[in-house]
Predicted model as a PDB file, atoms N, CA, C, CB and O in Angstrom, pLDDT in the B-factor column:
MODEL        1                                                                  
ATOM      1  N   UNK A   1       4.668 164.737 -83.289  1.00 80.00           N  
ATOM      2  CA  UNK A   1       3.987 163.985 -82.262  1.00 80.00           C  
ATOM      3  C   UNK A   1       3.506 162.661 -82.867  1.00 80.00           C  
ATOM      4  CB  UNK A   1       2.802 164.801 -81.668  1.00 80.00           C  
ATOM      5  O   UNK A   1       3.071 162.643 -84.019  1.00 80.00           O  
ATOM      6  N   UNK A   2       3.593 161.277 -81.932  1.00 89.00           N  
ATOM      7  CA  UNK A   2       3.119 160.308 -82.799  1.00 89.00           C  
ATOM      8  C   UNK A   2       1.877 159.626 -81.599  1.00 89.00           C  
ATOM      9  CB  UNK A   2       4.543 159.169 -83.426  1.00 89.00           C  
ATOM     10  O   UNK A   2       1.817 159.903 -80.401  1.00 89.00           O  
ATOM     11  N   UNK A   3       1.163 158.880 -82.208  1.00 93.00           N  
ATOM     12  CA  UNK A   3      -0.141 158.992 -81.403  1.00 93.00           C  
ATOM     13  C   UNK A   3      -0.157 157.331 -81.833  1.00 93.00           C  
ATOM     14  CB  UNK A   3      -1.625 160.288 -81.978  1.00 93.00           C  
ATOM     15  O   UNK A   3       0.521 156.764 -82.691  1.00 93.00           O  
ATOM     16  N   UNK A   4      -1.426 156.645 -80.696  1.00 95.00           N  
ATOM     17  CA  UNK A   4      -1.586 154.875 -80.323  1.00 95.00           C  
ATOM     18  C   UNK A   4      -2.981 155.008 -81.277  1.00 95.00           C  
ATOM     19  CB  UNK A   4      -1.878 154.189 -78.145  1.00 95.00           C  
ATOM     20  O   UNK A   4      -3.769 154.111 -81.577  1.00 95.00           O  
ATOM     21  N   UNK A   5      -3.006 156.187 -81.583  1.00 95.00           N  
ATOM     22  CA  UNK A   5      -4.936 156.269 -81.741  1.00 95.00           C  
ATOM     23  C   UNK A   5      -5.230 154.723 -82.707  1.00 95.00           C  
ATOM     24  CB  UNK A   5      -5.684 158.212 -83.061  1.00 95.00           C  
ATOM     25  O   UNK A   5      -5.990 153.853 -82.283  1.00 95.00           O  
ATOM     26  N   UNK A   6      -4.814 154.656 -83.447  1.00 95.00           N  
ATOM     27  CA  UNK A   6      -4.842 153.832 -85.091  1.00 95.00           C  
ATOM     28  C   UNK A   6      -4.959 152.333 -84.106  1.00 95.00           C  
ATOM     29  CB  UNK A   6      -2.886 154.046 -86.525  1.00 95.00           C  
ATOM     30  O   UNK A   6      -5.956 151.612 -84.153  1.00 95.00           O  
ATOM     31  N   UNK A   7      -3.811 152.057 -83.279  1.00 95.00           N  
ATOM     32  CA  UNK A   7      -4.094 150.790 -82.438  1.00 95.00           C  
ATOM     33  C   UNK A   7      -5.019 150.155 -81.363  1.00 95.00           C  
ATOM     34  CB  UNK A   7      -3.272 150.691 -81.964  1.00 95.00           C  
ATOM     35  O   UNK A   7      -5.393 149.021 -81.064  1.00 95.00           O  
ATOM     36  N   UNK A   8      -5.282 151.901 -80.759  1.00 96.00           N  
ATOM     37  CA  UNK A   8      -6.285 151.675 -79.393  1.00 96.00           C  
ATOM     38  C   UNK A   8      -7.628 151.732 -80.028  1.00 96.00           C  
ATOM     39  CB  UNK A   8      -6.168 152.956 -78.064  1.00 96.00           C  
ATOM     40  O   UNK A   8      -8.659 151.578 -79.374  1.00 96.00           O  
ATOM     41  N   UNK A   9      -7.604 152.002 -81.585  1.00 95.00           N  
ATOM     42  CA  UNK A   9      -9.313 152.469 -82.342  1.00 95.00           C  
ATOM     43  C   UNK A   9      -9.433 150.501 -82.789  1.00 95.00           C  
ATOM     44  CB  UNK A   9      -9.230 154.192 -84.523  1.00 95.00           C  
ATOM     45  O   UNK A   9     -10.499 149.905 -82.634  1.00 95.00           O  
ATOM     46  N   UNK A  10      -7.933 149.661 -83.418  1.00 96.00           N  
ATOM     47  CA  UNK A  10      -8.500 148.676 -83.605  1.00 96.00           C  
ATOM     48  C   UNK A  10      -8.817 147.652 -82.333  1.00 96.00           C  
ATOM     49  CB  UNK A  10      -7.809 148.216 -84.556  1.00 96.00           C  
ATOM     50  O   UNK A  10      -9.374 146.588 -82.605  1.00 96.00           O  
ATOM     51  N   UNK A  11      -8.551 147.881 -81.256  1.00 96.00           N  
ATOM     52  CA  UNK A  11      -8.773 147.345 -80.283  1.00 96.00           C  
ATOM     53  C   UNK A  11      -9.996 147.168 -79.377  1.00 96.00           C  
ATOM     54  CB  UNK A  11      -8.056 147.712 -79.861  1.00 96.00           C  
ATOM     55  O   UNK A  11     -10.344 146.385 -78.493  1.00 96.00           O  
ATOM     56  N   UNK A  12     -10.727 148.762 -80.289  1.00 96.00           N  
ATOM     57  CA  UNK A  12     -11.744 148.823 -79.380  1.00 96.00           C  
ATOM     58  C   UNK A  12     -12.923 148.713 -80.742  1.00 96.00           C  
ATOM     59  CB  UNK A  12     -11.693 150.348 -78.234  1.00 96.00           C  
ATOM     60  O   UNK A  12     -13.959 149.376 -80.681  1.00 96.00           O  
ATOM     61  N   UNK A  13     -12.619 147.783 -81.978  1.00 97.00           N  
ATOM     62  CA  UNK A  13     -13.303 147.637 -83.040  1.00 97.00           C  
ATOM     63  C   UNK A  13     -14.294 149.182 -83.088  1.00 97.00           C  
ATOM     64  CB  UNK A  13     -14.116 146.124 -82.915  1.00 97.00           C  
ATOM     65  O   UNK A  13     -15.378 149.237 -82.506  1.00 97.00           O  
ATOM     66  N   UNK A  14     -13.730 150.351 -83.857  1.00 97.00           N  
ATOM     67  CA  UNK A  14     -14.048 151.568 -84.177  1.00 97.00           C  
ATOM     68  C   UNK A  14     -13.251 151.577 -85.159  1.00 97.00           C  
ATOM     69  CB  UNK A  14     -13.966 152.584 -83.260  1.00 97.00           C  
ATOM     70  O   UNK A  14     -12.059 151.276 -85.091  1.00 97.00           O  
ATOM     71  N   UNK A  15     -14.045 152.038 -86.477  1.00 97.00           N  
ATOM     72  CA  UNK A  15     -13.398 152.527 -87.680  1.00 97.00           C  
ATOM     73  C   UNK A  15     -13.555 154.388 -87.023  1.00 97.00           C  
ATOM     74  CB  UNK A  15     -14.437 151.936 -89.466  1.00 97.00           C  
ATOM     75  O   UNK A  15     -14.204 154.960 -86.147  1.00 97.00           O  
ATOM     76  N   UNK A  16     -12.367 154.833 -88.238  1.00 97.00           N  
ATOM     77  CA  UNK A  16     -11.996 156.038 -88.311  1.00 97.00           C  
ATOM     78  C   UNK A  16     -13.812 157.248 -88.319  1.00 97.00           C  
ATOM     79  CB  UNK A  16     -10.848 155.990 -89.886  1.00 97.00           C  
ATOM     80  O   UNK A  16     -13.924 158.337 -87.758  1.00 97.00           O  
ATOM     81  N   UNK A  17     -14.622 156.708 -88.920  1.00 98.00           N  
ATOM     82  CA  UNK A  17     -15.913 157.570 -88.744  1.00 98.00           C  
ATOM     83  C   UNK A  17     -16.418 157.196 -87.290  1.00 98.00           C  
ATOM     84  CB  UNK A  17     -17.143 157.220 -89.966  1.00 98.00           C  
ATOM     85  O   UNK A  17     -16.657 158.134 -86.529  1.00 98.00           O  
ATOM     86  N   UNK A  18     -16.663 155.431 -86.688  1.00 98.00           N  
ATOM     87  CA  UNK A  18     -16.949 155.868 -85.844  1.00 98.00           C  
ATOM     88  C   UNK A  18     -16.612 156.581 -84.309  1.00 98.00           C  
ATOM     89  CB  UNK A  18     -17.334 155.310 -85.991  1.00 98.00           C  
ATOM     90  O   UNK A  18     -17.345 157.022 -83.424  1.00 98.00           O  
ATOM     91  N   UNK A  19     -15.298 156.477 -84.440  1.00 98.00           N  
ATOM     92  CA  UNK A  19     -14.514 157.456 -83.408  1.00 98.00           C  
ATOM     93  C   UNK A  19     -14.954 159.246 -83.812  1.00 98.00           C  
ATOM     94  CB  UNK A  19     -12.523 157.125 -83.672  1.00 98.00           C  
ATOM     95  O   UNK A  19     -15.441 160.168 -83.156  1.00 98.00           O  
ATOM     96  N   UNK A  20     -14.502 159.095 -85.157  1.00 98.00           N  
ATOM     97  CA  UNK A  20     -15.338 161.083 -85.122  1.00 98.00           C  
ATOM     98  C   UNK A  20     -16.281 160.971 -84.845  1.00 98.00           C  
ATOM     99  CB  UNK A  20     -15.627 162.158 -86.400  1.00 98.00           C  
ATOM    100  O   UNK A  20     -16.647 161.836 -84.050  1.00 98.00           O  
ATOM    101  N   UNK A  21     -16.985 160.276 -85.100  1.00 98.00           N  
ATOM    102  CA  UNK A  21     -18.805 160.593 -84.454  1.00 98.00           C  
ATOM    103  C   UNK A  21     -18.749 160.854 -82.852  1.00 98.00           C  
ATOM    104  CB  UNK A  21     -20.067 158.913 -84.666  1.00 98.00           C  
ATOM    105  O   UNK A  21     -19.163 161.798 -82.179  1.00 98.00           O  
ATOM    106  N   UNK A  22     -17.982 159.484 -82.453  1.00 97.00           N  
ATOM    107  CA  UNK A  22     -17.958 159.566 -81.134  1.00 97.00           C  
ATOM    108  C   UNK A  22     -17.190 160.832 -80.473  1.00 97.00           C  
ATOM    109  CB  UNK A  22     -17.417 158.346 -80.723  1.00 97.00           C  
ATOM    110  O   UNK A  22     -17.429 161.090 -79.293  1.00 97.00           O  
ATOM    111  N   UNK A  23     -16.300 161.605 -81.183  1.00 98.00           N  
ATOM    112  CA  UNK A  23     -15.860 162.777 -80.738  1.00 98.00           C  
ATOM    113  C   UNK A  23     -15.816 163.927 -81.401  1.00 98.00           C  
ATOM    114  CB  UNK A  23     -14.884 162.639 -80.392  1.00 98.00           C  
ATOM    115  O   UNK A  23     -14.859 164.604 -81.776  1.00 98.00           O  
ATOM    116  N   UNK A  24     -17.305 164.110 -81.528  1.00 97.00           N  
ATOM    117  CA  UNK A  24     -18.036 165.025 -82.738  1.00 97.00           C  
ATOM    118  C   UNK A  24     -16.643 166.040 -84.157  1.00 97.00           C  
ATOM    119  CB  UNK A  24     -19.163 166.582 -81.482  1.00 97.00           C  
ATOM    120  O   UNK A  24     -16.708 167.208 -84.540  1.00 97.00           O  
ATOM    121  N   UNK A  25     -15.829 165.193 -84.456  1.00 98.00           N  
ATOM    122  CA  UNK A  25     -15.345 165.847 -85.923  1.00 98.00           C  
ATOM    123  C   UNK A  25     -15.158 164.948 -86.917  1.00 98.00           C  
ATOM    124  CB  UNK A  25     -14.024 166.584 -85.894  1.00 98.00           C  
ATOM    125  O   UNK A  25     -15.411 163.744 -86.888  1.00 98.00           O  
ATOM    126  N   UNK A  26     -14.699 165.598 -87.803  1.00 97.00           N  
ATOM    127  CA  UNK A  26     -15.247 164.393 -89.267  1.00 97.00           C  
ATOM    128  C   UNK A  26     -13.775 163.935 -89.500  1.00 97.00           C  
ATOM    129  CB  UNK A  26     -16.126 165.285 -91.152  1.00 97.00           C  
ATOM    130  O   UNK A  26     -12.720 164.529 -89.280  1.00 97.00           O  
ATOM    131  N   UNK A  27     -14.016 162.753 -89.988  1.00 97.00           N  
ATOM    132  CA  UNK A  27     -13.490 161.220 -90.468  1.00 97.00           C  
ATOM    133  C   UNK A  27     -11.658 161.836 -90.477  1.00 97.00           C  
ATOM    134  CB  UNK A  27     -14.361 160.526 -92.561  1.00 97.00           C  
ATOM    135  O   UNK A  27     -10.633 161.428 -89.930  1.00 97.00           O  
ATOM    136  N   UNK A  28     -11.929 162.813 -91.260  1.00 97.00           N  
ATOM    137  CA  UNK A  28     -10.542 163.572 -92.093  1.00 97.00           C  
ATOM    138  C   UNK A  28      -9.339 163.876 -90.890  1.00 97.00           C  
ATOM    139  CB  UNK A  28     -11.084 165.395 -92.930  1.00 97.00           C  
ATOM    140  O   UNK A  28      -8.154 163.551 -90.970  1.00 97.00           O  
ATOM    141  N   UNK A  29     -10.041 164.629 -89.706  1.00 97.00           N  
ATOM    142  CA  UNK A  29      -9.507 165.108 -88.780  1.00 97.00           C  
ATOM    143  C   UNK A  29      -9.232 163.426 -88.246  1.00 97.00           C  
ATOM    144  CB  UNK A  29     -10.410 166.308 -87.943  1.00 97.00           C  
ATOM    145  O   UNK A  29      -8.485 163.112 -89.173  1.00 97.00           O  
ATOM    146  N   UNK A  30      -9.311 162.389 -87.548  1.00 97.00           N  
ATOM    147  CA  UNK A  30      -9.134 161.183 -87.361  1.00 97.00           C  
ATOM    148  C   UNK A  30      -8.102 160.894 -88.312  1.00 97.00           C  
ATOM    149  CB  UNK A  30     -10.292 160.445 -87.436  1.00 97.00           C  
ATOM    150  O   UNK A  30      -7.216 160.340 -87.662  1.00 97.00           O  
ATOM    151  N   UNK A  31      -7.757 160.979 -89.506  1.00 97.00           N  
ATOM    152  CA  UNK A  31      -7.004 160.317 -89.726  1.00 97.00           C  
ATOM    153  C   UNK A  31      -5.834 161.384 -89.752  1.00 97.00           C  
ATOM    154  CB  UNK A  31      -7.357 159.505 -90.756  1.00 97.00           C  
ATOM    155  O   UNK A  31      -4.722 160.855 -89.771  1.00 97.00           O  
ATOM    156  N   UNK A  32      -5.835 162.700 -89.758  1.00 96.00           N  
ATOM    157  CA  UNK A  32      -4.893 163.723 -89.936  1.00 96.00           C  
ATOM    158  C   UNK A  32      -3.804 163.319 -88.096  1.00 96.00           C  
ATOM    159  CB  UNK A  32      -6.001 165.646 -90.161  1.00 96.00           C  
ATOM    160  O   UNK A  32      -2.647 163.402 -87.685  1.00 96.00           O  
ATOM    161  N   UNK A  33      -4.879 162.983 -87.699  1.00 95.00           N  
ATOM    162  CA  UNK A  33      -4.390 163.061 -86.212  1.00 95.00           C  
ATOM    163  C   UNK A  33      -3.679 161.285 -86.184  1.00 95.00           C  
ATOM    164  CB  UNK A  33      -6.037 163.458 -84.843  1.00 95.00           C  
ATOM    165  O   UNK A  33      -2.728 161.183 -85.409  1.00 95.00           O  
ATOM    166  N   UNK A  34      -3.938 160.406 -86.688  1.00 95.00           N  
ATOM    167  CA  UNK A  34      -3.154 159.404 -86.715  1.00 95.00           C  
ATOM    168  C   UNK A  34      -2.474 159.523 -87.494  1.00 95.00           C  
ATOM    169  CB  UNK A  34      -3.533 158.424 -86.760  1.00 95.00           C  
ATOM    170  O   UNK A  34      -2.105 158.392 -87.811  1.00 95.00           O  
ATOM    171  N   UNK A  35      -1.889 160.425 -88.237  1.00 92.00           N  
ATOM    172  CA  UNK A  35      -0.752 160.292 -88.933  1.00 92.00           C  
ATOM    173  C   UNK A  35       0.205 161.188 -88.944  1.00 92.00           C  
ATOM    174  CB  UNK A  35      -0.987 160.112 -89.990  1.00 92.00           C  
ATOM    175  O   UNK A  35       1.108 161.589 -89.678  1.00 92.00           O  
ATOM    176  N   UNK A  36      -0.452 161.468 -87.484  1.00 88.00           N  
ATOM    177  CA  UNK A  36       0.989 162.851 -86.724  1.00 88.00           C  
ATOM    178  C   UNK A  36       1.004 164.314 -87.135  1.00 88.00           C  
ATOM    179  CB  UNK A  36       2.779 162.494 -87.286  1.00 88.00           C  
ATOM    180  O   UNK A  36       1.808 165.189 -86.813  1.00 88.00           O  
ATOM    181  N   UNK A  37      -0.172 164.389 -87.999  1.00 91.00           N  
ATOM    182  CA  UNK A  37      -0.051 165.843 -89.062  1.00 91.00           C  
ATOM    183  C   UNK A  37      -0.987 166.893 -88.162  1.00 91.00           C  
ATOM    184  CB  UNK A  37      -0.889 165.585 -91.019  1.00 91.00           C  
ATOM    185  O   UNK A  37      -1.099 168.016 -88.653  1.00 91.00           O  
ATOM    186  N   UNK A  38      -1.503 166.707 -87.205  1.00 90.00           N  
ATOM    187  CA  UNK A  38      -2.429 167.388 -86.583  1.00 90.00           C  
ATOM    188  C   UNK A  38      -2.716 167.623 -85.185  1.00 90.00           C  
ATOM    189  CB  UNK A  38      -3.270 166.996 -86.972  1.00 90.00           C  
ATOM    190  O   UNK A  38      -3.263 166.785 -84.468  1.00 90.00           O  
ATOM    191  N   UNK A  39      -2.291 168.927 -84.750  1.00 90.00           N  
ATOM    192  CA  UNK A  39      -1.847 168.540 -82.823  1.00 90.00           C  
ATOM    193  C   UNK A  39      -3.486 168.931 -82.213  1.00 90.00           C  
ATOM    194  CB  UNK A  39      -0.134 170.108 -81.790  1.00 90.00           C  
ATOM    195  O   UNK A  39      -4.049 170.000 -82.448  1.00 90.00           O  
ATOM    196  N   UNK A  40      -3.885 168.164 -81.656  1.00 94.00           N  
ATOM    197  CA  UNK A  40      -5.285 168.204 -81.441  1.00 94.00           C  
ATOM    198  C   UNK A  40      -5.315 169.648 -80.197  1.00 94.00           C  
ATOM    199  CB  UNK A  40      -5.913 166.435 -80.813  1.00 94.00           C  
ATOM    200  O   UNK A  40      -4.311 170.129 -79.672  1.00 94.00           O  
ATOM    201  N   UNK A  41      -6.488 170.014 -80.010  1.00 95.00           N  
ATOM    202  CA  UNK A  41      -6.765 170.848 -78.839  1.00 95.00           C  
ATOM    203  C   UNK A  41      -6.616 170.138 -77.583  1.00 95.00           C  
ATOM    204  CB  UNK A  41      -8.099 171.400 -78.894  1.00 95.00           C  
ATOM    205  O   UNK A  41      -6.392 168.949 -77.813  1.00 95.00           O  
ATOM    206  N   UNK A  42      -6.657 170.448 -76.145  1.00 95.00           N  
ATOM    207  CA  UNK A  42      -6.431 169.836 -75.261  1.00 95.00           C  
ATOM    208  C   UNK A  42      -7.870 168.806 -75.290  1.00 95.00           C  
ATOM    209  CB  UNK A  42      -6.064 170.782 -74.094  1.00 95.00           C  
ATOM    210  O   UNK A  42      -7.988 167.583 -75.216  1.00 95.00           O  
ATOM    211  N   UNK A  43      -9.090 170.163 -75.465  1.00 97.00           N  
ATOM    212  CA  UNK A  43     -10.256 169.546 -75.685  1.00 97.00           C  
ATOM    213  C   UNK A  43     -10.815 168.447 -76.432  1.00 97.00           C  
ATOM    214  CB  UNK A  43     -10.745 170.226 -75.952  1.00 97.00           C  
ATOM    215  O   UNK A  43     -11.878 167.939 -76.074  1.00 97.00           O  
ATOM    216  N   UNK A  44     -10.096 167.984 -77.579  1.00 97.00           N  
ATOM    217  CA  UNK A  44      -9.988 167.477 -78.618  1.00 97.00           C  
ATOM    218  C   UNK A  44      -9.809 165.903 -78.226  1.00 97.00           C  
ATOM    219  CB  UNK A  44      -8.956 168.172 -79.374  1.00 97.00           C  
ATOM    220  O   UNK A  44     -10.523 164.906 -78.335  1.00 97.00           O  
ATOM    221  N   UNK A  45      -8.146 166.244 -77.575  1.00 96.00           N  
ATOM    222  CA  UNK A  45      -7.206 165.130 -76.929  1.00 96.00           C  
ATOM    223  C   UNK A  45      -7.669 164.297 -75.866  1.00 96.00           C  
ATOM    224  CB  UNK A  45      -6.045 165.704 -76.378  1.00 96.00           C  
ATOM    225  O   UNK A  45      -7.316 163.165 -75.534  1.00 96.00           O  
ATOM    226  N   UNK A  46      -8.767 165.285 -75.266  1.00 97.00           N  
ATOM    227  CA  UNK A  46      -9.600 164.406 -74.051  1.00 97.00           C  
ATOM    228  C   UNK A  46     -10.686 163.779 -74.608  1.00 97.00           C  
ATOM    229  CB  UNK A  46     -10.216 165.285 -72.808  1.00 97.00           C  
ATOM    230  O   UNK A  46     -11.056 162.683 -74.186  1.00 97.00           O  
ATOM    231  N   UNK A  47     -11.301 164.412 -75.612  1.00 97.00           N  
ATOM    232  CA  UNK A  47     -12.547 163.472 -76.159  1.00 97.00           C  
ATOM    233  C   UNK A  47     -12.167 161.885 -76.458  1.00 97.00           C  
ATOM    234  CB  UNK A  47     -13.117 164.135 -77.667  1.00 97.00           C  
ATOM    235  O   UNK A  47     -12.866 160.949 -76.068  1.00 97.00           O  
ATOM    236  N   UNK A  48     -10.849 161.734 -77.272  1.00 97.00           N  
ATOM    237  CA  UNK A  48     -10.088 161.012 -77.893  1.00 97.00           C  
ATOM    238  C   UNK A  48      -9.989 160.083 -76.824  1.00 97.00           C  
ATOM    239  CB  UNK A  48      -8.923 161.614 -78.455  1.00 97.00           C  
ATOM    240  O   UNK A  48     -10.474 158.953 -76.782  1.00 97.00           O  
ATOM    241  N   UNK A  49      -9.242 160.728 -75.872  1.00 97.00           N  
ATOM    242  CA  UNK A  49      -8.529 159.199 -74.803  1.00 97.00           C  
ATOM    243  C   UNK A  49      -9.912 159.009 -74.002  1.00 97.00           C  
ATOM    244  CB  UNK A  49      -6.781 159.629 -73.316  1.00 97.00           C  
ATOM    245  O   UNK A  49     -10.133 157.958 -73.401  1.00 97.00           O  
ATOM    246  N   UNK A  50     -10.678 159.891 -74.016  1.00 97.00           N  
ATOM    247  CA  UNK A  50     -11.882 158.808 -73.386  1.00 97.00           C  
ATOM    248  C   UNK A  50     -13.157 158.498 -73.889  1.00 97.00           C  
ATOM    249  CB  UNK A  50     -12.308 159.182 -72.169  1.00 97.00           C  
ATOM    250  O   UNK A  50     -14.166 158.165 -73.267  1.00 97.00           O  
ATOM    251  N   UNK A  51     -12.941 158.685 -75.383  1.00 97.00           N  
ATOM    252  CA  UNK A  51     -13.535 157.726 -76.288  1.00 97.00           C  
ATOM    253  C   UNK A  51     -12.994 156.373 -76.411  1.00 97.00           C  
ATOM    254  CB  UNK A  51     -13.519 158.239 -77.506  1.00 97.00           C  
ATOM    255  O   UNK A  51     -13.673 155.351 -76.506  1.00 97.00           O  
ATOM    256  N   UNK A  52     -11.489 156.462 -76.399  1.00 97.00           N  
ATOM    257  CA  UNK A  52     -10.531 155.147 -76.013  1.00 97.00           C  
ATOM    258  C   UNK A  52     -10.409 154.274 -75.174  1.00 97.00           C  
ATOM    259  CB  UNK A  52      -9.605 155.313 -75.854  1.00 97.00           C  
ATOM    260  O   UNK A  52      -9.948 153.135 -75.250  1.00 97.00           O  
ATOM    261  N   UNK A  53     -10.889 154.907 -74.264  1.00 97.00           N  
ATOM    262  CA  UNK A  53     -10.735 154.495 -72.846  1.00 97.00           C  
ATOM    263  C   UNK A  53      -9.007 154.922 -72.353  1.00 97.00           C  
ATOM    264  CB  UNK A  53     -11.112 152.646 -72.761  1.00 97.00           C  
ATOM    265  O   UNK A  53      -8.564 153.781 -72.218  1.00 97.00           O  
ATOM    266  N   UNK A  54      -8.360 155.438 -72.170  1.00 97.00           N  
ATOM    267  CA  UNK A  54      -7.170 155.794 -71.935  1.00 97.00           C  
ATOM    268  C   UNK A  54      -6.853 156.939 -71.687  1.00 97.00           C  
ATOM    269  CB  UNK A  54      -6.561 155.505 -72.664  1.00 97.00           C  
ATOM    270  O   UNK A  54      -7.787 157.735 -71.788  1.00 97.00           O  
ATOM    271  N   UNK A  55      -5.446 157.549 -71.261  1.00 96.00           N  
ATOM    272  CA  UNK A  55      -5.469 158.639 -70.880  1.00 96.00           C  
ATOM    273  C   UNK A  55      -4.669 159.319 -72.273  1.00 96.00           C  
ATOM    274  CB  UNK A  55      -4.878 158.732 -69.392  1.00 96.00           C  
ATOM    275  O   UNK A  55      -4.391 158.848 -73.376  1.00 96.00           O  
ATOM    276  N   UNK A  56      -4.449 160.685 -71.623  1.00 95.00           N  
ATOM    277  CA  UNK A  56      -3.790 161.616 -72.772  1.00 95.00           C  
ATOM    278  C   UNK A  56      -2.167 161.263 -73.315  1.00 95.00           C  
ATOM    279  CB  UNK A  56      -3.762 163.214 -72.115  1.00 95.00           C  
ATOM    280  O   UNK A  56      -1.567 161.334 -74.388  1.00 95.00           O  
ATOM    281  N   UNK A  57      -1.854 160.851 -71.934  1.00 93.00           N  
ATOM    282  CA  UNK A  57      -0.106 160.492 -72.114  1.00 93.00           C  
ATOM    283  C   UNK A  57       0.005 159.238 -72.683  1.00 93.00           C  
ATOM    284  CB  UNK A  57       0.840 160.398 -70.655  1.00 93.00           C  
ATOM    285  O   UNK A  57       1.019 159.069 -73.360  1.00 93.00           O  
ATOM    286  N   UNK A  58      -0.955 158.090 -72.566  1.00 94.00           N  
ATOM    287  CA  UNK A  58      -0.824 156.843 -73.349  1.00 94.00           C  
ATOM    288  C   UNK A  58      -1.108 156.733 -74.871  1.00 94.00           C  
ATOM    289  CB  UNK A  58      -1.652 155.949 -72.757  1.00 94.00           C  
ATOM    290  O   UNK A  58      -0.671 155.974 -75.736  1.00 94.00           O  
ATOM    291  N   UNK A  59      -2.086 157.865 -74.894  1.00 94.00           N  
ATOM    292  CA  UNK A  59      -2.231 158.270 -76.528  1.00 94.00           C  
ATOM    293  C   UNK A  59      -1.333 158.476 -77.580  1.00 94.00           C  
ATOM    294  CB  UNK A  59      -2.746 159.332 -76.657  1.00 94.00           C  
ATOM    295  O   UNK A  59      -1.099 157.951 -78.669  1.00 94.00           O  
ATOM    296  N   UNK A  60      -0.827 159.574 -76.794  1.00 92.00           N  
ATOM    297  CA  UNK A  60       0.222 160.482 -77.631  1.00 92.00           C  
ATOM    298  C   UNK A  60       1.338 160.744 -76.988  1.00 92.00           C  
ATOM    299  CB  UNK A  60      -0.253 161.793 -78.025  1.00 92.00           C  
ATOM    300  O   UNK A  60       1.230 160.919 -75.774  1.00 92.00           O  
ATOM    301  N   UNK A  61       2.602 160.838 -77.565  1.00 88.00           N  
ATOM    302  CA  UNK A  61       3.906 160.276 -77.721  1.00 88.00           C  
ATOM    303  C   UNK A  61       4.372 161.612 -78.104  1.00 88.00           C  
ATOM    304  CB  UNK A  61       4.148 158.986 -78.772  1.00 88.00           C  
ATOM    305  O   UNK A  61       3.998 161.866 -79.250  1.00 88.00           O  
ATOM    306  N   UNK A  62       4.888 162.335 -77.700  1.00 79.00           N  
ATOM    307  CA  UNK A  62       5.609 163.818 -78.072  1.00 79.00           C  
ATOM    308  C   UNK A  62       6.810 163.485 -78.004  1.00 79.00           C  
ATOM    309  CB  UNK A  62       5.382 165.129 -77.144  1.00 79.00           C  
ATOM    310  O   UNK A  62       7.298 163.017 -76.976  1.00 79.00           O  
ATOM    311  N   UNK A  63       7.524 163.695 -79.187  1.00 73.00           N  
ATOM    312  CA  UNK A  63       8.669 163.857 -79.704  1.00 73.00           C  
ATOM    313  C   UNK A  63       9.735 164.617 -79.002  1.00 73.00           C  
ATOM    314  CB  UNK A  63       8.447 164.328 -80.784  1.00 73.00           C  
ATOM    315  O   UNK A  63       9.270 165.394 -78.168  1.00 73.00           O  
ATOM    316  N   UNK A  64      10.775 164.619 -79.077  1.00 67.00           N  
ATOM    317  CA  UNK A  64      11.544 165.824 -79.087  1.00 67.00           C  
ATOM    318  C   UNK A  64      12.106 166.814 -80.123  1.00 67.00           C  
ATOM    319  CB  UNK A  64      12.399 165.512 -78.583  1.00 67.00           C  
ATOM    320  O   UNK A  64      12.756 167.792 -79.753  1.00 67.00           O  
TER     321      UNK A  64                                                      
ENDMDL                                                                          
END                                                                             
């Protein structure tokens, strides 16, 4: 899976801690998840796109 997170986080000036804060998990998980290694919970995935402002499908990019 490949994810916008890394672009929509510099857009919305948020480093990698303050997006986990904003979607209560730590720094590690943020970057595991921008670098495709980590398929978030649905719960997870929603904190994310609307910490972003965006939705789930603009986020993340599922492969085949």
């Amino acid at each position: 899976m490949k994810t916008r997170m890394k672009e929509l986080r510099a857009r919305h000036n948020l480093t990698q801690e303050d997006l986990a804060k904003k979607v209560d998990v730590r720094r590690e998980t943020i970057v595991f998840l921008e670098k495709g290694r980590y398929n978030p919970s649905l719960e997870l995935a929603h904190k994310v796109a609307k910490a972003l402002k965006t939705t789930i499908d603009e986020l993340f990019i599922f492969d085949k």
